[in-house]
C-alpha positions in Angstrom: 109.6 82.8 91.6 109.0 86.1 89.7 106.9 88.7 91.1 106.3 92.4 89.0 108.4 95.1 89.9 108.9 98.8 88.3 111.7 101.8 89.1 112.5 100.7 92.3 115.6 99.5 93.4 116.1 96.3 95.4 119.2 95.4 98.3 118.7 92.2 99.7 115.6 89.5 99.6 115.4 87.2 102.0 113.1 83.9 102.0 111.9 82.2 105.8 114.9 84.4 107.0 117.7 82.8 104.9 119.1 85.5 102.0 117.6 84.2 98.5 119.4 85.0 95.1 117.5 87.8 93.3 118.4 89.2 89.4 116.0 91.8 87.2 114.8 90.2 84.1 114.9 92.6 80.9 112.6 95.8 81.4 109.7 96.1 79.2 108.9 99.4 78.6 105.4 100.2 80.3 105.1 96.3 82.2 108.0 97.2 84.2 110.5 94.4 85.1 110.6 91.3 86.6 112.1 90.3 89.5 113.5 87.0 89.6 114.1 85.3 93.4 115.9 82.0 93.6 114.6 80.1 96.7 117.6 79.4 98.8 115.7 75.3 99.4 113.4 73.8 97.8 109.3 74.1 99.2 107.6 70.9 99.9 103.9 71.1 99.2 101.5 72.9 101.3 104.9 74.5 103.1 104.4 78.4 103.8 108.1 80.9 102.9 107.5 84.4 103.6 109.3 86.6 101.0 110.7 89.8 102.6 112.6 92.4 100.0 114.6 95.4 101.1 113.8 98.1 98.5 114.1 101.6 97.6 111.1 103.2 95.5 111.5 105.7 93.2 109.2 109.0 92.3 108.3 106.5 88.9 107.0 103.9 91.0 103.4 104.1 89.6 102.0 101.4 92.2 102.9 103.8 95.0 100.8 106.7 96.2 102.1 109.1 98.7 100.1 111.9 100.0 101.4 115.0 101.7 100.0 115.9 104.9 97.5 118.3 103.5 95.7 116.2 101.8 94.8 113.4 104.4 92.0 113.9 107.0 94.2 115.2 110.2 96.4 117.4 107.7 99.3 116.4 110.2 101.0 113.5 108.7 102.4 111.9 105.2 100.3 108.9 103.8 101.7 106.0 101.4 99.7 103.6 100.1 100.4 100.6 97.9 98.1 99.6 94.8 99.2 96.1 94.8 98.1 93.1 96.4 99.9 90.2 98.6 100.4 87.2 96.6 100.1 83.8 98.3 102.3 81.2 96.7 100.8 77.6 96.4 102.9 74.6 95.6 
């Protein structure tokens, strides 16, 4: 599987709660770079995996938004959000 993936750094990915194989394909220079998971067994049809990744982000990670407490509505916290989407996997 290779999912997107740009200036962040990544520790450990796990797939159904077993720890998967991961390696960074070769970075393109405004795509970003891929991120290659090797499944640690092999998905039967119609069978669901959740994905989890342990990551760092980076001030360069362009898909991430973070907002200082002034400029959200209560003024009292931080806000992150993401710009990208879940991706649902069907084999």
């Amino acid at each position: 599987q290779v999912l997107d993936t740009k200036d962040v750094q990544v520790f450990k990915v796990t797939v159904n709660g077993q720890d998967a194989k991961f390696a960074f394909g070769e970075k393109h220079s405004f795509k970003g770079t891929p991120l290659e998971i090797t499944l640690p067994f092999e998905l039967r049809r119609g069978q669901e995996a959740i994905v989890e990744i342990s990551f760092e982000s980076s001030p360069k990670s362009s898909a991430l938004q973070w907002f200082t407490p002034e400029q959200t509505s209560g003024k009292k916290h931080p806000f992150l959000f993401s710009q990208c989407q879940v991706e649902w996997i069907h084999i």
